[in-house]
C-alpha positions in Angstrom: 0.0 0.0 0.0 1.2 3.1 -0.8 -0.2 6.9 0.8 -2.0 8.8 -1.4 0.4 11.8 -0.8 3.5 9.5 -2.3 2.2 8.1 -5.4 4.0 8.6 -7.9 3.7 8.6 -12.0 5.9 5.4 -11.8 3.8 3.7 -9.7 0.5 3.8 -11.4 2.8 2.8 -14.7 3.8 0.1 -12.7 0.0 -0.9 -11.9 -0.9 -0.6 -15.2 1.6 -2.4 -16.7 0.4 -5.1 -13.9 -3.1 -4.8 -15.0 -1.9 -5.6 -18.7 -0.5 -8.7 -17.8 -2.8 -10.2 -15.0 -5.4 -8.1 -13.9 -8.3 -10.0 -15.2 -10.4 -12.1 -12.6 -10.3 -15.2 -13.7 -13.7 -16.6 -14.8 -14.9 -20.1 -16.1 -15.6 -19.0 -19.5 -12.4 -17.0 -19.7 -10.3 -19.8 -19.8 -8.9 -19.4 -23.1 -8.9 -15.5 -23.0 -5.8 -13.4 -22.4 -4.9 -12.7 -18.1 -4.6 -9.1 -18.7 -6.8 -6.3 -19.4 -7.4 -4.5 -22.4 -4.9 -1.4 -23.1 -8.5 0.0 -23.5 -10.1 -1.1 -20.3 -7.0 0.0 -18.5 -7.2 3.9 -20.2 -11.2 3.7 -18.7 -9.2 3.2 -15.4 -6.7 5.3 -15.4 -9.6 7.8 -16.5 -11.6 7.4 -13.3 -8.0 7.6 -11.4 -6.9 10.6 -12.5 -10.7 11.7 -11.5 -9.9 11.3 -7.7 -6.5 13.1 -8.3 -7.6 15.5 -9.2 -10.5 16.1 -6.7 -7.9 15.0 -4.6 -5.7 17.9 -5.6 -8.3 20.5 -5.4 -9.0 19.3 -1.7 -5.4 20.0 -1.1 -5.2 16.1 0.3 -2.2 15.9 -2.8 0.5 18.5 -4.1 1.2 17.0 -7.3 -1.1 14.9 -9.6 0.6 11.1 -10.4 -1.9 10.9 -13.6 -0.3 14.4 -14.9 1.7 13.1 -17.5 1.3 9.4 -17.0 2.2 6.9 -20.2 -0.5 5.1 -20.8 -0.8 1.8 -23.2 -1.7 2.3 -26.8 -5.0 1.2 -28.0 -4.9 -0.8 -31.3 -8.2 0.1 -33.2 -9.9 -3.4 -34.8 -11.2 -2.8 -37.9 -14.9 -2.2 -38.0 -16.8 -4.5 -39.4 -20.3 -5.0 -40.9 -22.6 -7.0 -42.4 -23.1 -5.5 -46.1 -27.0 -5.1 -47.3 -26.6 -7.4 -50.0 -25.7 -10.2 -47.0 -28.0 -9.2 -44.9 -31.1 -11.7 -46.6 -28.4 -14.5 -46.7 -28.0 -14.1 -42.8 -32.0 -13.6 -41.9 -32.9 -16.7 -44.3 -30.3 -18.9 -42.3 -31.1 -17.6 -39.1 -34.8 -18.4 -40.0 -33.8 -21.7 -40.3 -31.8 -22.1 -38.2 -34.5 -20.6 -35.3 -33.4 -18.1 -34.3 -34.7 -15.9 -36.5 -36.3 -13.1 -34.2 -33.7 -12.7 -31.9 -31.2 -11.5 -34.5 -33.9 -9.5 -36.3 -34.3 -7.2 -33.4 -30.5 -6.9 -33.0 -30.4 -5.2 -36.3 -33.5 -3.1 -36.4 -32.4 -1.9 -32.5 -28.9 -2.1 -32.2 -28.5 -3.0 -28.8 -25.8 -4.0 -27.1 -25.6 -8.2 -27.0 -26.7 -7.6 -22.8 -29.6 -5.3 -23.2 -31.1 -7.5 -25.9 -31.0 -10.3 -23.9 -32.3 -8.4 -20.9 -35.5 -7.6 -22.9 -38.4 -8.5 -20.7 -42.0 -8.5 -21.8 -42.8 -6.1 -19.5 -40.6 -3.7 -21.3 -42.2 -3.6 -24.5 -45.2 -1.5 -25.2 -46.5 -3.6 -28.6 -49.5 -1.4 -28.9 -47.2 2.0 -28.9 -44.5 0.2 -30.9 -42.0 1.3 -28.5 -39.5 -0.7 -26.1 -37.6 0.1 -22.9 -34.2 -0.8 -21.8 -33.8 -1.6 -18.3 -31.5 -4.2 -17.5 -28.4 -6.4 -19.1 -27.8 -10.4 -18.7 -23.9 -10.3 -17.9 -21.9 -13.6 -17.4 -19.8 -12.9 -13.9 -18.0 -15.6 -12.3 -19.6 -18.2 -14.1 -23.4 -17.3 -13.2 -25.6 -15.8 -15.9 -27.3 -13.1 -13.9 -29.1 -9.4 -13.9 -26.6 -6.8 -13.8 -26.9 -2.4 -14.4 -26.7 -0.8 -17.7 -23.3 0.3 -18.7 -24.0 4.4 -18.3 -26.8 6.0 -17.2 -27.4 7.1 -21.0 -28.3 3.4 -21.8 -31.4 3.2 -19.9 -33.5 4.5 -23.1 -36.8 3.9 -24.9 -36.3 2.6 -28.2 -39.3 3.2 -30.7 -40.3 -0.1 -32.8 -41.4 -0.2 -36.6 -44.1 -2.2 -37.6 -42.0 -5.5 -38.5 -40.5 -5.1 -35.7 -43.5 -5.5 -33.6 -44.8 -8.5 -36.0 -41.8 -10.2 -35.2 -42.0 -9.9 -31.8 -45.2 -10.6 -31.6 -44.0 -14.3 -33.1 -41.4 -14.5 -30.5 -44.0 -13.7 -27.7 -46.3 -16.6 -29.0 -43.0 -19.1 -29.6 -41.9 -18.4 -25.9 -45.2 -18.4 -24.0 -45.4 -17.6 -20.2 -41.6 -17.0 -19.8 -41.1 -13.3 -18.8 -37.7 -12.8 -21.0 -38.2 -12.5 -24.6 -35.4 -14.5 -26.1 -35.0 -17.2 -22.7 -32.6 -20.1 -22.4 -33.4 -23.5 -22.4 -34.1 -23.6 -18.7 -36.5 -20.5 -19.0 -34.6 -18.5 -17.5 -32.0 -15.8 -19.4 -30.1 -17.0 -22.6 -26.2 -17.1 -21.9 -24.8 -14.4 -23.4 -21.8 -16.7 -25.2 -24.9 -19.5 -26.5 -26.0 -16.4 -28.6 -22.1 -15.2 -30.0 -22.0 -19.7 -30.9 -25.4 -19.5 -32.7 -24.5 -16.3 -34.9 -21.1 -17.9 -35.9 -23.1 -21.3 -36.7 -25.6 -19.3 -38.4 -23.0 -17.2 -40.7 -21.1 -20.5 -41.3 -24.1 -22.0 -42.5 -24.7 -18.7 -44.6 -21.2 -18.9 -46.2 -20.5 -15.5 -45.0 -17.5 -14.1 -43.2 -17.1 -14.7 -39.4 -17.9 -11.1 -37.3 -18.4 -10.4 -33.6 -22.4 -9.8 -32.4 -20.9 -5.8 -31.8 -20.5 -6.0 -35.4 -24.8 -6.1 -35.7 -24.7 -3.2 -33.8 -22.2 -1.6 -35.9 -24.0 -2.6 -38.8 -27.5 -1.1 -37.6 -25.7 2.5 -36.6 -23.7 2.0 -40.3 -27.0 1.6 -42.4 -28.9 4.1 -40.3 -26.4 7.0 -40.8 -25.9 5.7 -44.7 -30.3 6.3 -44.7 -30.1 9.5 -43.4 -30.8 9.2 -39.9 -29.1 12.0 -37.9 -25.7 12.0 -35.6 -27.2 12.8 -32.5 -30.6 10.6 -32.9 -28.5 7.3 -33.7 -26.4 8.3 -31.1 -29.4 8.1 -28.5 -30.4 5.0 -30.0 -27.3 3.5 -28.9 -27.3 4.9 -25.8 -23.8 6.7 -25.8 -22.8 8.9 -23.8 -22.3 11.6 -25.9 -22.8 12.2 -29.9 -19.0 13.1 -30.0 -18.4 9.6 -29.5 -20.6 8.1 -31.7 -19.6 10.6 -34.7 -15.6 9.5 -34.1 -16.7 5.8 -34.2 -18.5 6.3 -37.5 -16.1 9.0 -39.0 -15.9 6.9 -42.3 -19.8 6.5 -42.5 -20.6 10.5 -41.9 -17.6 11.3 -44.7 -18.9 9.5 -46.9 -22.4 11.0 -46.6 -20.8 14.6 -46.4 -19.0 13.9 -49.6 -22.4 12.6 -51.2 -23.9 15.6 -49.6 -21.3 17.6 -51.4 -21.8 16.1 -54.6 -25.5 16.6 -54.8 -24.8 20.7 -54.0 -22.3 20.4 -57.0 -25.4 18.6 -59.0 -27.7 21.6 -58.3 -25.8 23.9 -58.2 -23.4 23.2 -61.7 -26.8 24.6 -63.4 -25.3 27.8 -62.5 -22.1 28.1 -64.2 
């Protein structure tokens, strides 16, 4: 242990650098994942440190700041992916066949994250209103499939439903009967969150098409909503980020290329000019 008045840059380096290697608790279904934490999850940390330091600072319980000029570990940005319109039939026609249909239907027309949709509980869904609540996530910790908070206050939302979106759930809700979750597990109680990452890779296997995480749905809802003209900010609620800052820098390439066909279409209107 170390006072709070002697910390030093070198020593939260030294935690970090700890963190990188071991810090992850380790879980039954982690096995074959790395011991340390992400170079991302440890920048979140070091975010929430440097927080208290700096509240600490003000307080005068500190002189210096250890987070002032810290080195932190380099995030390596995976590629995006997406799955393209023209695949998108492939995957829903397989998934249909596979049964599973709904469950992935609503992940594309919602976008939520791979907890929240498997939070969803009827009781949360307005059918009548077309409109849907999120209020929970299914998380997997220490091997138990349980309830656990949304990830920012911003995620608690309500989510407006389209018509097929309704009809579809309206399938689901006579395929599940009594249960209270919409997409339950075989025991009737909440569908493991890996099951559902197993069934889209058997499903796009089956399709033929390329291997992508169950993010990658969620990518691919924000992606064709921006590409259809929905705005920065609205998407961005949708998603339940916490700001629209965040969601315009992790769809830079979508909102270019719509500037640039925004651009274009001036230059078509306009050329009438010259």
């Amino acid at each position: 242990k170390i006072p709070l008045g002697k910390l030093s840059s070198l020593d939260l380096q030294k935690f970090y650098k700890k963190l990188l290697s071991s810090g992850r608790v380790e879980r039954i279904e982690s096995k074959k994942q790395s011991k340390g934490l992400s170079p991302k999850t440890v920048r979140n940390l070091h975010q929430i440190i440097a927080s208290a330091m700096k509240l600490a600072k003000e307080q005068k319980l500190i002189a210096t700041d250890p987070t002032d000029g810290c080195a932190l570990p380099k995030v390596e940005h995976r590629e995006m992916k997406t799955l393209p319109v023209e695949q998108l039939a492939s995957f829903l026609r397989e998934a249909k066949e596979s049964g599973v249909f709904e469950l992935y239907y609503v992940e594309l027309a919602t976008g939520l994250r791979r907890g929240e949709l498997l939070g969803l509980q009827w009781e949360d869904l307005d059918l009548e209103r077309g409109s849907l609540r999120v209020k929970r996530q299914i998380a997997r910790i220490n091997g138990e499939v349980v309830e656990a908070p949304l990830k920012t206050k911003n995620a608690y939302r309500t989510l407006p439903l389209a018509k097929d979106t309704v009809d579809v759930l309206d399938q689901q809700k006579k395929k599940v009967g009594a249960s209270p979750w919409v997409f339950p597990g075989p025991t009737g109680g909440p569908m493991s969150p890996d099951s559902v990452l197993h069934m889209l890779h058997r499903v796009l296997k089956r399709a033929g098409l390329p291997r992508v995480r169950f993010h990658d749905l969620r990518h691919t809802f924000a992606t064709l909503a921006l590409q259809n003209g929905v705005d920065v900010k609205t998407v961005s609620g949708m998603l339940g980020h916490y700001s629209a800052g965040f969601t315009l820098d992790t769809y830079a390439h979508v909102t270019t290329s719509a500037q640039r066909q925004a651009a274009e279409a001036m230059e078509h209107v306009l050329s009438g000019s010259l």
